[in-house]
N, C-alpha and C positions, 0 to 999 in steps of 0.2 A: 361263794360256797358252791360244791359239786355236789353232785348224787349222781352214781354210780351203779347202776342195777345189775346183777346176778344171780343168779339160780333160778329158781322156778318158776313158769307164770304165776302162780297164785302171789309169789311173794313178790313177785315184782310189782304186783300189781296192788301190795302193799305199802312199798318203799314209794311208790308212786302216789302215792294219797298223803304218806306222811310228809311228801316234800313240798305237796301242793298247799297242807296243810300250813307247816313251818314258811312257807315265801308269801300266802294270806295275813301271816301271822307279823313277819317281817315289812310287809309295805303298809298294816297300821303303824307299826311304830314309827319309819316313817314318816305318817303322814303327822301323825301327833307331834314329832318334831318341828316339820316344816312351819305346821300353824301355830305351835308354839313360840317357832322365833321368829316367823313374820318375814324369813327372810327370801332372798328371788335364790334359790335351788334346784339346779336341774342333776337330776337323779339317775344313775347310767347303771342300770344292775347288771354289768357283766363281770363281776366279780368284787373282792374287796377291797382292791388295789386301785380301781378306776377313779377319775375325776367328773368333776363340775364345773362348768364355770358358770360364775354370778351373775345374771343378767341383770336388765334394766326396766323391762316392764314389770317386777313385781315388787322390787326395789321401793322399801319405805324406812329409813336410817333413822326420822325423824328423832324419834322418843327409845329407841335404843342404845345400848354401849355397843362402840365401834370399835372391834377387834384389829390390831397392826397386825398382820403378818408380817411373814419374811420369805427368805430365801431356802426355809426348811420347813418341814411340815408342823404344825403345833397342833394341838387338839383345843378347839372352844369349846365355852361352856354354853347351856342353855341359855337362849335369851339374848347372844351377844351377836351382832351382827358386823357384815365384815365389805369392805369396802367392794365396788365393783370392778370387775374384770379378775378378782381374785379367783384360783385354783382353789374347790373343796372336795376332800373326798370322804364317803360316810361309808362307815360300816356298817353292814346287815345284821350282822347278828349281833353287836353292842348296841347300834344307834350313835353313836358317837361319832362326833366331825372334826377334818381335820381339816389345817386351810394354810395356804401359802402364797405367796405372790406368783399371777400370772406371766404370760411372756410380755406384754406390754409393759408392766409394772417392775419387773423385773428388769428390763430395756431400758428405762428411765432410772431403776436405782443403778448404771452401769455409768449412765453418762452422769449421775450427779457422783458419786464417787472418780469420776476423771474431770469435773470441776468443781475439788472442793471448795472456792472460795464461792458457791453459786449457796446460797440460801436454803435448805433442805424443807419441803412442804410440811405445815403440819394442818394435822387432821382433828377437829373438835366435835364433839356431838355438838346436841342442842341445846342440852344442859348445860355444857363448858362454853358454850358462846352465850349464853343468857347469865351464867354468871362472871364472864370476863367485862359483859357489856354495862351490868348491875359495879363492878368495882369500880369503872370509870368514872360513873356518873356521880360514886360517891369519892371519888379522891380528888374531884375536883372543891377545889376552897368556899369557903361561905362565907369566911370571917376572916378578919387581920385585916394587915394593912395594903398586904398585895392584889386581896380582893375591894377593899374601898378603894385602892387606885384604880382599878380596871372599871368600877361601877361608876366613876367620874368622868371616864372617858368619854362614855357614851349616856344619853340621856332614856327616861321611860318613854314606852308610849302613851301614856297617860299624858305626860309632859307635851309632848308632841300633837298630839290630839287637842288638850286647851290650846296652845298657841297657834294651829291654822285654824280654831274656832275665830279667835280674837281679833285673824287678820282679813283686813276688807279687802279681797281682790275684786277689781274692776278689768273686765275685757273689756276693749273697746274696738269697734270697727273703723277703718279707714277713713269713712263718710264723718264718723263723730273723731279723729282725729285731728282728720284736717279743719274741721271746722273750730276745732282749742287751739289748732296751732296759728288762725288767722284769727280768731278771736284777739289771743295774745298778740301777735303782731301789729293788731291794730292799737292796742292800751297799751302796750310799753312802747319809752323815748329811750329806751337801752339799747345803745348801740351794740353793744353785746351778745344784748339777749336776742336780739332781733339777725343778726347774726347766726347764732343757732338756733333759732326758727325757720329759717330759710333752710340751713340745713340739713335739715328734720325734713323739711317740706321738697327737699329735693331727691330725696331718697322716696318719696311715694309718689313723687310726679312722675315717674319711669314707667308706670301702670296707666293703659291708657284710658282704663274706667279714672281712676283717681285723678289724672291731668283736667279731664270734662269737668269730676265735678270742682275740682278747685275755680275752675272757668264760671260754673255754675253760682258759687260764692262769692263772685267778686273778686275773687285771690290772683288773677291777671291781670285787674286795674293796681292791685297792689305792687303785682311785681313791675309794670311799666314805670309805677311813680319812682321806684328806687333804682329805676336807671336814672330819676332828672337827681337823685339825691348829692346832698356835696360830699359827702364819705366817698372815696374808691373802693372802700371793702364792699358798701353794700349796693355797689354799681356790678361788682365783681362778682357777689354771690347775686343777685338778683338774675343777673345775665344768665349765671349757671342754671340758676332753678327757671328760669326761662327759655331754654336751648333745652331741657329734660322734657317738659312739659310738651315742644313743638314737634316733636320728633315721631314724624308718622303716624301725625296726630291729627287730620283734616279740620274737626271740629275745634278744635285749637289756635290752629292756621288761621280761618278764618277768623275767629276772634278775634286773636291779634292784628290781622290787619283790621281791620271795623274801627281798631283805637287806637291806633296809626304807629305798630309796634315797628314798622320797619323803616319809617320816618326817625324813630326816637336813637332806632341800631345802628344807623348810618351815620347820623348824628355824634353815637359814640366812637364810632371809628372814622370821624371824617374832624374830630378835634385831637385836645393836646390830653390823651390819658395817659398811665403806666400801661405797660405790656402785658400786664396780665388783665387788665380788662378789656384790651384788647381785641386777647385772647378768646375771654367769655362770651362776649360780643362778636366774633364769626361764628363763634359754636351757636348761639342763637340763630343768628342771620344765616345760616348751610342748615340749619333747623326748620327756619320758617320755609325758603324755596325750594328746597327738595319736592321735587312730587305735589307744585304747587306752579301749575305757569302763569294762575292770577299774579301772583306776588311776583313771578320770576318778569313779566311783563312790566309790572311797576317799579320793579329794582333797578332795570335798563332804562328807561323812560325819566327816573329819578337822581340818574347818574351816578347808580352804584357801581359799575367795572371802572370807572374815572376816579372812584373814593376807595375801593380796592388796589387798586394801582399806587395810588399813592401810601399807602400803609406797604407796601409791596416795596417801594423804594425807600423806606425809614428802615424794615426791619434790615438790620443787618447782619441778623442771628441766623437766621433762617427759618425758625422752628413756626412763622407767622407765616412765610411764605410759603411754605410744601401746604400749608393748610387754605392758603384762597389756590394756590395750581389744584387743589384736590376739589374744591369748590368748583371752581372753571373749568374741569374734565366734567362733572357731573353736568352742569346746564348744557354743555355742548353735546353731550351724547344722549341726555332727554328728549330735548329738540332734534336729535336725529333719528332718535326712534318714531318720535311720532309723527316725524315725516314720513319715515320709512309706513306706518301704519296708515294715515293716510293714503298714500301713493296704493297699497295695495288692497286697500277696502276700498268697495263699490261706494257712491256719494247718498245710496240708499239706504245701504246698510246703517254709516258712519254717520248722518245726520248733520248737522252744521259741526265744524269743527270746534274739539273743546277746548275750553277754558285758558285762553292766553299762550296759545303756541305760538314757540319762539321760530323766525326763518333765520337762518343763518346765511343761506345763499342769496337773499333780497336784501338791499339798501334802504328801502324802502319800511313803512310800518309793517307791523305784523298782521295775520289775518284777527279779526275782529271778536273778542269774548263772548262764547255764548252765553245765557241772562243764568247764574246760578248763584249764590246765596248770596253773594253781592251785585249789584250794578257794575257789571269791568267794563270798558273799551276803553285801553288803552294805548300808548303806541311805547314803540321801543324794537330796538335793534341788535342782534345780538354778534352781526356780524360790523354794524358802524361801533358798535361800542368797543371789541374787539381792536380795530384799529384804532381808535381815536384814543382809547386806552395804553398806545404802542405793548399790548401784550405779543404781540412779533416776536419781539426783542427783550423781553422782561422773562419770558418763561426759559427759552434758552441760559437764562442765566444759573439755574439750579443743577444744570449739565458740569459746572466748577465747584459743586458740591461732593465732600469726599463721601457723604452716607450715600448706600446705594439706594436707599427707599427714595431717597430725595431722585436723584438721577430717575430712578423707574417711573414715579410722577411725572417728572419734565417733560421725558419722552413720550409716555401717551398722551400726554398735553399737546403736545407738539404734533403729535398725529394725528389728534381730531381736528388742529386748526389746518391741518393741511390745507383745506379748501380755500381759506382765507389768508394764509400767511405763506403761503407757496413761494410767491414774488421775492418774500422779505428775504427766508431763507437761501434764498440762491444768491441776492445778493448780498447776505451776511460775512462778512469777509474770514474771520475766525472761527464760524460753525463747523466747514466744511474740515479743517485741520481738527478739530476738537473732537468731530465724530469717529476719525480717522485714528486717534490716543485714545479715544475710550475703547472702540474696537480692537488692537491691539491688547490692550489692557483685559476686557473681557475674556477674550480668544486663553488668555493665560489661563484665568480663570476659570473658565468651560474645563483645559484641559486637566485641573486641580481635580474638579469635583466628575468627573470620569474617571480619573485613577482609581477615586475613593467608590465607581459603582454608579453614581450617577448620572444615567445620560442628559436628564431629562429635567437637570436644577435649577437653582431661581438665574444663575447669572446667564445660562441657555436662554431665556426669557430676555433679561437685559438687551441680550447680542443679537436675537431677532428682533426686539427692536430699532436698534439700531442700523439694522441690513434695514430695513423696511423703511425708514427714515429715509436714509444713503439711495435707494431706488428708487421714491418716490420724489427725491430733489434733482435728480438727473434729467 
């Protein structure tokens, strides 16, 4: 709306009251609109053609009717509100609004009309979602027979509730496991059952809390009796649960020897069993001397490298052999470390030397056990056992082995005894040729796994040691 003044002060200064009056008069209406519909309206009074757009902070859609516009101006009625980003424009002097889709809104009905197959939005108050939510809940079935099949699928909670009342759970800890499972071991004559109780019991001797206290119960003199048992199975499993139990287990260790477990082991592998007892019987006995040169001193002294030796030349599988070469690496490089430790500790610091270290470069006994949780001194030699055992000539022999794990054993075997078997090697007549085909052979291999990227792979490893072999027999 304009006002236009002419003619004479006095009247203009009429026309000018009337217009102040009529635009007082025009922004209650209004305002009465605005708070009549509740809606967010920004009001532009430059004429009656101007626009609005809808904002967001005064925006409340809830509890009213949600006017669509379009792409052309439509006039709403009182009351109706209209979505946001929407274009309104109000006349002054009716009150009346008209409202249309903005440029955003308009932008989006562009692209959904250029992909009709896209799903077009639809817009519901609050009232049309409370009762599209209300039909749902009642068209879903109560009765017949598609509903008694679906309420058979699944049980009440009621139902559910008495029957974990009903059931008696029992936790049990470790300590009172093992103590049911040697309880029973000790009352049943069920080869069976006693069978899977050891089973049971070899799955929690891997804890080195739970190994102590099986020791604790008696459950070590159990497992020794059923290495003298006449079953092989339960020489087999007893060994098993006996090599779990020892295994970086000191308190254990000891144990065992106190009841003369390494007497009983040697025993088993110095007669006539099946190969899988064997088996379970090194895994004890590489259980008990690991990390133990009391035991490793009684083992030599006892004539275990002489009773490995010969299991050494029965097996002709191999799978017995890579496991005492893997045995006989460990003792030889234990004993060299704690030489090496030794040699560089002051005699102040280090105290009397401990506990059954083995000499490998003396003929002679070894230095003498200091006094710990048994009375030791005993002798044994780790370098006469060596020879008298011909492991010289025994360990070379897994170098004719096609696995290469097998090969990579042999040869670090073969180079810890260097000290000792130096002699033999030079004069071994078919090492020196054998080292000569494997190198070749490796050399291929090196050059495989560099093609693929690898400088630096397992058969690089192999081939150094064999250069290292080859240069220390020269």
């Amino acid at each position: 709306m304009w006002v236009v003044s002419s003619g004479s002060p006095g009247r203009s200064s009429h026309l000018w009251t009337v217009a102040f009056l009529i635009l007082l008069q025009s922004y209650q209406i209004v305002q009465g609109h605005v708070e009549k519909s509740s809606s967010a309206l920004i009001v532009v009074d430059e004429g009656g053609d101007e626009e609005a757009t809808v904002g967001d902070e005064f925006s409340d859609e809830e509890d009213l009717e949600v006017f669509q516009p379009t792409d052309h101006w439509q006039t709403i009625k009182p009351g109706q509100a209209v979505p946001r980003g929407s274009h309104v424009r109000l006349h002054l002097q009716t009150g009346h609004r008209d409202v249309r889709l903005g440029a955003e809104q308009m932008r989006g009905e562009e692209q959904r009309r250029d992909r009709p197959h896209e799903a077009s939005q639809s817009y519901w108050s609050a009232e049309e979602l409370k009762l599209k939510l209300k039909k749902m809940k009642d068209s879903s079935p109560r009765s017949g027979a598609a509903y008694q099949q679906d309420q058979n699928k699944f049980r009440s909670i009621e139902d559910l509730r008495k029957d974990l009342a009903t059931l008696n759970l029992l936790v049990e800890t470790d300590f009172q496991v093992i103590k049911r499972l040697l309880d029973q071991l000790n009352r049943t004559s069920s080869t069976e059952q006693r069978l899977q109780i050891l089973l049971e019991l070899e799955y929690l001797v891997h804890q080195v809390d739970n190994a102590q206290t099986l020791c604790s119960m008696g459950g070590l003199q159990l497992l020794l009796g059923g290495l003298n048992s006449s079953d092989f199975r339960l020489q087999d499993r007893s060994a098993f649960v006996l090599g779990s139990a020892l295994a970086s287990n000191p308190t254990v260790q000891v144990e065992a020897m106190e009841r003369g477990g390494l007497q009983k082991l040697l025993t088993l592998l110095g007669t006539q069993r099946p190969l899988s007892v064997k088996k379970k019987a090194l895994f004890a006995l590489a259980s008990l001397l690991r990390h133990f040169p009391f035991a490793q001193s009684h083992f030599l002294s006892h004539g275990g490298l002489q009773v490995l030796s010969e299991v050494f030349r029965e097996d002709q599988g191999g799978s017995v052999r890579v496991r005492i070469v893997t045995l006989l690496y460990d003792l030889i490089t234990e004993e060299e470390l704690h030489s090496k430790v030794s040699t560089d500790e002051s005699p102040d610091r280090l105290g009397p030397r401990s506990k059954g270290s083995l000499d490998l470069h003396s003929k002679g006994s070894p230095d003498q056990c200091s006094k710990g949780s048994l009375d030791q001194c005993s002798k044994g030699s780790l370098r006469a056992g060596l020879q008298e055992g011909r492991w010289c000539s025994l360990v070379p022999e897994l170098l004719d082995s096609a696995e290469h794990d097998w090969r990579e054993k042999g040869l670090q075997t073969m180079l810890a005894m260097v000290p000792v078997c130096l002699d033999q090697y030079r004069r071994h007549g078919s090492l020196p040729v054998s080292l000569g085909s494997l190198k070749a052979q490796y050399r291929d291999l090196v050059h495989q796994e560099q093609a693929l990227g690898d400088d630096e792979g397992y058969f690089r490893e192999i081939l150094d040691l064999l250069h290292t072999l080859e240069l220390k027999m020269k």
